[in-house]
Backbone bond lengths (Angstrom), bond angles and torsions (degrees), N, CA, C in turn:
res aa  C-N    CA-C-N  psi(-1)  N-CA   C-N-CA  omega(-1)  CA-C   N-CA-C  phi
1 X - - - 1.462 - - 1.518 110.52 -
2 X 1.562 120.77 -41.35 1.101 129.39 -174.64 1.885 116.30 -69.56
3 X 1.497 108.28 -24.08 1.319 124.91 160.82 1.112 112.05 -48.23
4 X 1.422 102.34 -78.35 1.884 124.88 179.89 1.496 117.68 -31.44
5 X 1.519 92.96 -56.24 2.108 89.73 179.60 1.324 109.97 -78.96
6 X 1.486 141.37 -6.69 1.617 138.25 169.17 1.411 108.59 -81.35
7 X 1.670 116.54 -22.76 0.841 106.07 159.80 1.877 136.46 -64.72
8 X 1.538 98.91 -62.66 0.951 110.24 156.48 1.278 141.53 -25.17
9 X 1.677 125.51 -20.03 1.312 138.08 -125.70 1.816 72.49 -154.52
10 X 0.999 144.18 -37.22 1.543 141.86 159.10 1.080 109.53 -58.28
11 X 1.264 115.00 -52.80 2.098 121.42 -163.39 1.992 92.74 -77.66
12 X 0.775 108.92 -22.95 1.489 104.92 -175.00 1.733 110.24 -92.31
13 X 1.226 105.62 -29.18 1.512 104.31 178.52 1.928 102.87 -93.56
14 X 1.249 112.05 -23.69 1.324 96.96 157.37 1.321 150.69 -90.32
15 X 1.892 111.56 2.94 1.319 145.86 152.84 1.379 109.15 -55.06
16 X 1.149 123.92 -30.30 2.034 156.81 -145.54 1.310 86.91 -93.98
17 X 1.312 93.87 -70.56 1.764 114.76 -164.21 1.450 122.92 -49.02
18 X 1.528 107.89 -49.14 1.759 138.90 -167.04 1.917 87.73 -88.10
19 X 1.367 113.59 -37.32 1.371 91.48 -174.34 1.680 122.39 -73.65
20 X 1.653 91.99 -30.77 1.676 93.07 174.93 1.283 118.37 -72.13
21 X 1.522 132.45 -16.85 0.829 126.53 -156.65 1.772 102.67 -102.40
22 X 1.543 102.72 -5.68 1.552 95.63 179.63 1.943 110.19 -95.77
23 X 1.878 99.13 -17.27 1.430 113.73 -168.61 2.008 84.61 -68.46
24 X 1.552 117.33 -72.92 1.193 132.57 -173.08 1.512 114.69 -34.01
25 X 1.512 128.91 -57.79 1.615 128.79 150.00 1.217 105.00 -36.71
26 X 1.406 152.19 -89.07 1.410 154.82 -122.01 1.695 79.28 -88.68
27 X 1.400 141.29 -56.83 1.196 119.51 -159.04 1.706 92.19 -51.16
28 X 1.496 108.51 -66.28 1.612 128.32 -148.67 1.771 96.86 -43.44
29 X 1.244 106.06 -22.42 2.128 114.26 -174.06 1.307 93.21 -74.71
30 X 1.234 132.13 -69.89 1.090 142.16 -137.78 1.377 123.54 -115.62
31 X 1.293 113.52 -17.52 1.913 134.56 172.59 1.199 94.85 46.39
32 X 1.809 118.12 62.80 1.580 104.57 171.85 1.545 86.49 -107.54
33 X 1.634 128.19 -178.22 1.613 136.36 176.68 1.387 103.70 -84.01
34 X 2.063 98.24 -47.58 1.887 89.31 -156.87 2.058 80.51 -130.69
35 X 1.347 106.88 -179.71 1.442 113.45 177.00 1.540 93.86 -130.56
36 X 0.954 86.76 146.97 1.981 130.03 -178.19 1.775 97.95 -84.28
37 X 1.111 142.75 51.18 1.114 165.21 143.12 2.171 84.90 27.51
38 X 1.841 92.17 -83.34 1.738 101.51 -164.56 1.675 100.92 -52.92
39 X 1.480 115.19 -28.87 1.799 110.68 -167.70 1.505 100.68 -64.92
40 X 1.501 109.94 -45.04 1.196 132.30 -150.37 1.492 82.87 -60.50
41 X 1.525 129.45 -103.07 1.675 134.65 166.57 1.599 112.38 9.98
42 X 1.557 82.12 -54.05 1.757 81.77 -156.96 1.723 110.07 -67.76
43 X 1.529 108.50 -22.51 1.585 119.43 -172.01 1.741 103.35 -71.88
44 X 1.320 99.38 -42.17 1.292 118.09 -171.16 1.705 111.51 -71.34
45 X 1.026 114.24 -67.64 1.241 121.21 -173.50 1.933 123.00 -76.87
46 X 1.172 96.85 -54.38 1.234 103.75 179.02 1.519 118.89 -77.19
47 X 1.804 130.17 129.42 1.252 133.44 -136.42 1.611 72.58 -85.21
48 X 1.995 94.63 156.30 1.545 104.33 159.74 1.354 107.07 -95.51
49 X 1.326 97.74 136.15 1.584 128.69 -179.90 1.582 110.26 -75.23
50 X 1.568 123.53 134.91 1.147 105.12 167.20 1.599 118.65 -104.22
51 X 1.272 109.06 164.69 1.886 97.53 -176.98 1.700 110.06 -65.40
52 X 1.538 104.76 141.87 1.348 91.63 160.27 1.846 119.76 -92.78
53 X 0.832 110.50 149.72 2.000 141.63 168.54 1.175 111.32 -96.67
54 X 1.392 97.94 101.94 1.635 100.11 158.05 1.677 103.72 -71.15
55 X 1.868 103.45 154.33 1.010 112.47 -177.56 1.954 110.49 -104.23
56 X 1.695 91.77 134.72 1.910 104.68 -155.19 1.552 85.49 -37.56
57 X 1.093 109.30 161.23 2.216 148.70 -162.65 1.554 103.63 9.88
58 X 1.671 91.19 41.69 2.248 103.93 170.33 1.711 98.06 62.74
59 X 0.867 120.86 19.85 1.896 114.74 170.29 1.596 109.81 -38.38
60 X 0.809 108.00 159.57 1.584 111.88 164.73 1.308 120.17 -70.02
61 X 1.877 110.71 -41.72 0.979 114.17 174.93 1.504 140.65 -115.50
62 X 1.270 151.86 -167.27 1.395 122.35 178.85 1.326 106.62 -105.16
63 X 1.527 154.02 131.64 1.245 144.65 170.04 1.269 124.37 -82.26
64 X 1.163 111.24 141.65 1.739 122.48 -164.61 1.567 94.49 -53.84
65 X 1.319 109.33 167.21 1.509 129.31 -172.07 1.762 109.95 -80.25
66 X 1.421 111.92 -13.31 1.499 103.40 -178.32 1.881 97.93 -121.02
67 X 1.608 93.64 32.80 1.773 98.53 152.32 1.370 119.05 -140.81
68 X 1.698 119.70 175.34 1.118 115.82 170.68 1.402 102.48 -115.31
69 X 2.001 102.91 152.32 1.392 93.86 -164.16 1.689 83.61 -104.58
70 X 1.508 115.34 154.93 0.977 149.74 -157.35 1.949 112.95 -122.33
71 X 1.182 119.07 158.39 1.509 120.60 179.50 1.671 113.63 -178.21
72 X 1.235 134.52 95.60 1.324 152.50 -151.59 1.527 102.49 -132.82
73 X 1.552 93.33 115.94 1.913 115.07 177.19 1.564 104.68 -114.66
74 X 1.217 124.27 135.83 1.497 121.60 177.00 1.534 93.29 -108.79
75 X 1.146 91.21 154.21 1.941 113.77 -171.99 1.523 89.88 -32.98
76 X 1.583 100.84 -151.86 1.842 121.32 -157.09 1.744 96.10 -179.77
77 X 1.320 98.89 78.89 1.537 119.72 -178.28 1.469 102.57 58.93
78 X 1.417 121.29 -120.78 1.539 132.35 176.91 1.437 98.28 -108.11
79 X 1.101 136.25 14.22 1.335 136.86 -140.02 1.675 95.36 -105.72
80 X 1.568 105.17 -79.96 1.237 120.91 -168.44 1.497 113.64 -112.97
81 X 1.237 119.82 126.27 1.185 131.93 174.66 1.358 125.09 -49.65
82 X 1.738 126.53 160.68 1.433 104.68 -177.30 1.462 115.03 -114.19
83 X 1.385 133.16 -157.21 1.064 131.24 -151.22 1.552 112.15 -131.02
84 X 1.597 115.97 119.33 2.312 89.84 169.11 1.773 82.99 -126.44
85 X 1.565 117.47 143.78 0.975 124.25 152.96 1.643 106.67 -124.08
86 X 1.053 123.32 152.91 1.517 142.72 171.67 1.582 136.03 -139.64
87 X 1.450 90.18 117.30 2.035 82.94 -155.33 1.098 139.16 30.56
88 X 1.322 102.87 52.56 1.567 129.39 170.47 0.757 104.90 124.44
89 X 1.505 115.63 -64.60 1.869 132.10 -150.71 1.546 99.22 -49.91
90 X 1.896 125.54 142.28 1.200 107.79 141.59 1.733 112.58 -100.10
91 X 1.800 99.68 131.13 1.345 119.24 175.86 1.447 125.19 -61.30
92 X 1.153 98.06 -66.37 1.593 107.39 164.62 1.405 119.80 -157.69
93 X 1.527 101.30 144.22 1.549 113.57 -168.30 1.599 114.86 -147.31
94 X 1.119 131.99 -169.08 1.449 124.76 160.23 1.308 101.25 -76.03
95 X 1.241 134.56 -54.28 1.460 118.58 -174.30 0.977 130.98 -53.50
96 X 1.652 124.83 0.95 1.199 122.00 -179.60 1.582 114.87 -130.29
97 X 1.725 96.48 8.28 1.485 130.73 165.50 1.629 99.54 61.67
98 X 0.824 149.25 55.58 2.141 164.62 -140.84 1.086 100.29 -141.02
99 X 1.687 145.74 -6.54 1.124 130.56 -148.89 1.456 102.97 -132.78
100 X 1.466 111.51 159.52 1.548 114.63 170.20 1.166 93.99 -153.80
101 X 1.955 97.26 177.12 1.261 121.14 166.56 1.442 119.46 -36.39
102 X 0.950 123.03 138.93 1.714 128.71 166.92 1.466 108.03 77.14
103 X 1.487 119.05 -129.47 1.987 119.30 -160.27 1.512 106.28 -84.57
104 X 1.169 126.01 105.46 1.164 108.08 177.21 2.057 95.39 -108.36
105 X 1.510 102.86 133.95 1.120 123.17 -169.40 1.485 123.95 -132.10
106 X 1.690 117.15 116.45 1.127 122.14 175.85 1.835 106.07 -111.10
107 X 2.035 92.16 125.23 1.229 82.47 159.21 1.574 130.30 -98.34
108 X 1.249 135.11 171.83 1.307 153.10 155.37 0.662 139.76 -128.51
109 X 1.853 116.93 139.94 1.544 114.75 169.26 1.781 126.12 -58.14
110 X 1.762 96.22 116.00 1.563 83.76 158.92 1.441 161.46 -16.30
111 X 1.846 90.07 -52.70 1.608 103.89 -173.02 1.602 94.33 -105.90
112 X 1.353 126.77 -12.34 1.875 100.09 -154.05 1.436 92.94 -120.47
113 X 1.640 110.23 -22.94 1.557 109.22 174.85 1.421 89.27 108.79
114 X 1.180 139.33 -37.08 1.410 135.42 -127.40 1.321 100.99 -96.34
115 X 1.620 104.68 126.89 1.606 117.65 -170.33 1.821 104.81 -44.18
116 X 1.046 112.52 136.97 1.685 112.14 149.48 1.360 109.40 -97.33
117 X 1.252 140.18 -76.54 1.640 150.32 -156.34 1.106 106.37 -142.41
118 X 1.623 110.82 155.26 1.066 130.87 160.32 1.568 112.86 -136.15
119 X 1.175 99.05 160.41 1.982 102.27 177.56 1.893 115.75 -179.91
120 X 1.188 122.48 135.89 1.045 124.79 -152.96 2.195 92.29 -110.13
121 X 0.963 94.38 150.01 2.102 95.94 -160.49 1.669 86.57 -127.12
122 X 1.483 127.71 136.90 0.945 143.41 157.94 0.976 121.10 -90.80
123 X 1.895 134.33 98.87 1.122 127.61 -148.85 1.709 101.05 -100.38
124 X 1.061 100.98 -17.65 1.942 109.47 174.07 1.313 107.35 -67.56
125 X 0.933 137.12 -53.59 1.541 135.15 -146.43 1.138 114.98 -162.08
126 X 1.634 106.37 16.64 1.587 107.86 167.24 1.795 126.27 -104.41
127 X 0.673 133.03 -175.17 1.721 124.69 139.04 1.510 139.36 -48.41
128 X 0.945 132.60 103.87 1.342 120.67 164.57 1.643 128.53 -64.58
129 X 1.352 102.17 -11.35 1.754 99.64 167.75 1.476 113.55 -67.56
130 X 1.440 115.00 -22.39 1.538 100.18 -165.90 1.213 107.05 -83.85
131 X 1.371 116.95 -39.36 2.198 114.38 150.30 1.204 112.90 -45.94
132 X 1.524 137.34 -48.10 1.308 109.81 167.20 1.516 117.72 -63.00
133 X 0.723 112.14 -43.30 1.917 102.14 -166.53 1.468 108.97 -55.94
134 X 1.911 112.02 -54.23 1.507 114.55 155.53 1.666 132.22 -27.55
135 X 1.424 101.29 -30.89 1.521 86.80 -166.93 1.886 91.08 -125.98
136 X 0.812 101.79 -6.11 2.401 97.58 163.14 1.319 108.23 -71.79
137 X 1.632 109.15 -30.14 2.126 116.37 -179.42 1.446 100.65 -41.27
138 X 1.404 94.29 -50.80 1.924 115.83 -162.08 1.682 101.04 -27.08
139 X 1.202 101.58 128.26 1.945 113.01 152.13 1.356 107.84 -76.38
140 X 1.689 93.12 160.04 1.702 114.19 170.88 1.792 90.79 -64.10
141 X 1.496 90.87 148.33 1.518 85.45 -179.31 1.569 137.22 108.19
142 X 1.610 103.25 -38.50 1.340 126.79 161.60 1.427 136.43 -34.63
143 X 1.277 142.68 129.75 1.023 158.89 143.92 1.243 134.65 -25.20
144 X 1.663 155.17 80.65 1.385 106.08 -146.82 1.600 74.80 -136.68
145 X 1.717 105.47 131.60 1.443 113.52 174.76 1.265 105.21 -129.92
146 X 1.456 120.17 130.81 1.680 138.67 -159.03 1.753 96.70 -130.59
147 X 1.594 107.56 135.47 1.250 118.58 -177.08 1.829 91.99 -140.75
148 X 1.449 120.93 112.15 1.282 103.82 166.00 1.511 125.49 -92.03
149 X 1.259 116.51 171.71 1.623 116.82 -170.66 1.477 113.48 -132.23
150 X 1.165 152.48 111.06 1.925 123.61 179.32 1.704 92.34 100.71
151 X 1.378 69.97 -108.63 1.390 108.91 -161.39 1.908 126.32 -124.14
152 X 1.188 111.23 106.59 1.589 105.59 -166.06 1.657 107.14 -88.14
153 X 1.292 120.23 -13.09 1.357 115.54 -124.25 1.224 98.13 -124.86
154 X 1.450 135.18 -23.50 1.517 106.47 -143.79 1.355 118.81 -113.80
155 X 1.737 111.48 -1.09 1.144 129.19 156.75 1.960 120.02 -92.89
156 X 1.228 106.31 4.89 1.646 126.94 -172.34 1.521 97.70 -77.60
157 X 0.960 127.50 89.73 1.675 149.14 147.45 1.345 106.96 -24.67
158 X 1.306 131.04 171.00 1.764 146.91 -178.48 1.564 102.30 -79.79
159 X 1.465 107.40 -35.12 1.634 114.09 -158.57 1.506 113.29 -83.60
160 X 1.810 97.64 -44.53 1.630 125.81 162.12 2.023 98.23 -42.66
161 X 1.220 123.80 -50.65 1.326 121.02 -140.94 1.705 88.74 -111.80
162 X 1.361 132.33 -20.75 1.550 128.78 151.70 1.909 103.05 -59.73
163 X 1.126 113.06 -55.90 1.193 96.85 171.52 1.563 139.76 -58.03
164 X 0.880 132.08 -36.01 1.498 147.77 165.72 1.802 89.32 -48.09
165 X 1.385 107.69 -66.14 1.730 109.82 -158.66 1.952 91.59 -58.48
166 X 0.754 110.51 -80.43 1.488 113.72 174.08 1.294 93.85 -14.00
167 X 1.409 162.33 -64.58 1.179 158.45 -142.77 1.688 103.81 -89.17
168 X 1.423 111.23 -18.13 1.426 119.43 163.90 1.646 110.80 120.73
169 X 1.251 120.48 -5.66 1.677 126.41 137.00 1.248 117.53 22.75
170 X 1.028 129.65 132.00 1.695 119.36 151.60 1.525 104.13 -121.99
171 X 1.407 130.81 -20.41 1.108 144.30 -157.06 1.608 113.28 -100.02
172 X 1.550 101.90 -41.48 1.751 117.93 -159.73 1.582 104.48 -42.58
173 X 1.335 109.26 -27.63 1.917 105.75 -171.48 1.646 101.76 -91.47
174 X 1.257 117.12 -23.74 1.767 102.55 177.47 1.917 99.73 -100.04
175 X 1.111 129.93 26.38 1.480 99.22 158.77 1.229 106.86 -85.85
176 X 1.681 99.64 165.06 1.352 124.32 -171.39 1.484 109.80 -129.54
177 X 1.569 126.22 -157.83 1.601 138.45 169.13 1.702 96.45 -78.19
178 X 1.810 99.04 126.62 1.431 103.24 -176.45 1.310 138.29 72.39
179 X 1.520 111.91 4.56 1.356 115.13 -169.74 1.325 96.14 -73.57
180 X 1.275 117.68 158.31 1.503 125.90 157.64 1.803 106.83 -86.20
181 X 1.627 93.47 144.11 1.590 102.55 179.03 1.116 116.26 -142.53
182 X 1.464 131.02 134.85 1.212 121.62 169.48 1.709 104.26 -155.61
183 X 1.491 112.45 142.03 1.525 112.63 -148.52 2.095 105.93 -166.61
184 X 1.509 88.37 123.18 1.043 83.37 171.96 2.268 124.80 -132.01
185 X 1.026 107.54 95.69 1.653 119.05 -161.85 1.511 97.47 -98.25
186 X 1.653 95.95 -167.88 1.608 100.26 178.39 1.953 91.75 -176.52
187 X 1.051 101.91 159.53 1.697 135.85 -149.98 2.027 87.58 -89.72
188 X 1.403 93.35 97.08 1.672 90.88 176.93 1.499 103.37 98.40
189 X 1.500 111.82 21.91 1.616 109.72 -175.78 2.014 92.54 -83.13
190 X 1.229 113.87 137.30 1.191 118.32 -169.57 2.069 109.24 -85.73
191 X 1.117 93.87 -12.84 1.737 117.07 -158.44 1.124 126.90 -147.08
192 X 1.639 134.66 123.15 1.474 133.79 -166.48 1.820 94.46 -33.10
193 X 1.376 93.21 151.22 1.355 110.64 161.54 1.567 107.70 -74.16
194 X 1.297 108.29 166.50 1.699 122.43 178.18 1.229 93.04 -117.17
195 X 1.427 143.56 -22.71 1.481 143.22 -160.05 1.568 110.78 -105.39
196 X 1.285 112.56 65.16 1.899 114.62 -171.53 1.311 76.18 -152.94
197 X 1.920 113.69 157.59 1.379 155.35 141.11 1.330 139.98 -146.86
198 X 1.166 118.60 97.17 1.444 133.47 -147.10 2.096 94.70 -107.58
199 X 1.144 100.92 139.70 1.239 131.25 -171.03 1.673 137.07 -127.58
200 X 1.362 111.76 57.69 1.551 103.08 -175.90 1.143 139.89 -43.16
201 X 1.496 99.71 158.07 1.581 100.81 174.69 1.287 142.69 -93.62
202 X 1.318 116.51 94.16 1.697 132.77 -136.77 1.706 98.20 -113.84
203 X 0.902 115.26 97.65 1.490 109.46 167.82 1.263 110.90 -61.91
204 X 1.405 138.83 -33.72 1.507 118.75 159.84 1.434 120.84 -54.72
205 X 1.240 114.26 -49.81 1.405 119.48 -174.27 1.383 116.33 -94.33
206 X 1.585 122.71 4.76 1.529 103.25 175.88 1.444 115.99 -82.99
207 X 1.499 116.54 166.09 1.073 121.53 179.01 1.346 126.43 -79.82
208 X 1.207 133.35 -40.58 1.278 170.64 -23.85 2.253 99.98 128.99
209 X 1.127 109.12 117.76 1.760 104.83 164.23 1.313 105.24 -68.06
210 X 1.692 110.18 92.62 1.509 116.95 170.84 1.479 108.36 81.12
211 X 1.346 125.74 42.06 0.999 134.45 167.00 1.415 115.72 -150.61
212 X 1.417 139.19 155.43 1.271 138.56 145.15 1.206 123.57 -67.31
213 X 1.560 125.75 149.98 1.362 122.25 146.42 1.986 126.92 -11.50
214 X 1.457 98.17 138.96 1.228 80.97 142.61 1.442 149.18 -72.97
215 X 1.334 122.86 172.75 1.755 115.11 172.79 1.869 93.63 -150.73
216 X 2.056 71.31 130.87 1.694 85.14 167.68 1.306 109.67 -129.67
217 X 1.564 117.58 139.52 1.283 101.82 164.44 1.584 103.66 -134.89
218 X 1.219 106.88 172.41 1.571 115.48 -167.24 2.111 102.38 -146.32
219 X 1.286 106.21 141.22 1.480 108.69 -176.36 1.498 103.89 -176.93
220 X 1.375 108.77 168.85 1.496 125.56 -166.89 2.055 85.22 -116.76
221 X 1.650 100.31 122.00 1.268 109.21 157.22 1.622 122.15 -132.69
222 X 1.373 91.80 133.16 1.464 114.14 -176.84 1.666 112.74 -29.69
223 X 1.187 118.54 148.97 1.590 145.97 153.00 1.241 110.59 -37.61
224 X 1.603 111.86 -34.64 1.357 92.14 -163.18 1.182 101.80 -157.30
225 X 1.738 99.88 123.45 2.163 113.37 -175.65 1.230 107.03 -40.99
226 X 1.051 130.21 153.34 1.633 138.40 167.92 1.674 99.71 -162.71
């Protein structure tokens, strides 16, 4: 019996022992008075989480720091309007009601990102001077993001569609009534763009009664025209 309680009387003074000596470390780390028992566990045990980031206009992917990330929806027959977002911002959409029939076009600055204009061109039954005058304003340097809607094409002039290519186009001289368009160039671009997808209007193949598919594309473009 006399074993048993020296024992006892050890395991308890060394419970004593191990406890001060873990309170006295953790104070001496941290110079707090008392411990937060649940913080304490929770720091310890439970993994740290990192935040998630959406990636700028929901991309799939994240774009390097010396681009802007980009995201371009073309209309949805006559039905639904289309989409430009640009490093983050959304430019124009239906939700923010900005859009019309035919080219709707936001420009931007090259280097700062920072919207200049926007304006939506009725290529059925509108003017084509007021797209030209809109897009001759343009600086060296410029931004030029094209979302079509309807109809891009059928009021689009030779000069209208030299201009677009000049902006780095591959498409601007074969649209037609209904084509789908979506295009992204810039003012002093030295070299076809990589950022265009053009979509005819195929009554076998459209999706749409008298329309094409939509087209989206999304990409990270450089700081700086070349």
């Amino acid at each position: 019996m006399r074993a048993t309680g020296v024992l006892r009387i050890l395991v308890a003074l060394f419970t004593i022992a191990t406890t001060w000596l873990f309170a006295s470390t953790y104070f001496s780390h941290t110079g707090m008075k008392s411990i937060n028992v649940k913080k304490w566990l929770r720091s310890h045990i439970e993994p740290k989480q990192t935040p998630i980031t959406q990636n700028k206009c929901s991309n799939r992917r994240l774009c390097p720091e010396h681009t802007f990330a980009f995201r371009i929806v073309s209309g949805a027959a006559n039905v639904v309007g289309p989409s430009i977002c640009f490093d983050g911002n959304v430019l124009m959409s239906n939700v923010k009601n900005n859009v019309g029939r035919g080219l709707n076009v936001a420009l931007v600055n090259g280097t700062t990102g920072q919207l200049i204009k926007i304006d939506s061109f009725d290529m059925y039954s509108g003017d084509v001077n007021n797209l030209l005058n809109f897009m001759k304003a343009a600086d060296q340097g410029t931004l030029v993001l094209v979302a079509s809607y309807d109809d891009p094409a059928t009021k689009l002039n030779d000069e209208a569609r030299k201009l677009f290519t000049d902006l780095g186009s591959s498409h601007a001289s074969d649209l037609a009534f209904r084509d789908n368009w979506i295009f992204l160039g810039g003012k002093g671009l030295k070299h076809k763009s990589p950022f265009e997808q053009y979509l005819k209007n195929n009554e076998k193949t459209n999706k749409y009664d008298g329309w094409p598919e939509v087209l989206e594309m999304e990409g990270c473009v450089p700081k700086k025209i070349e």
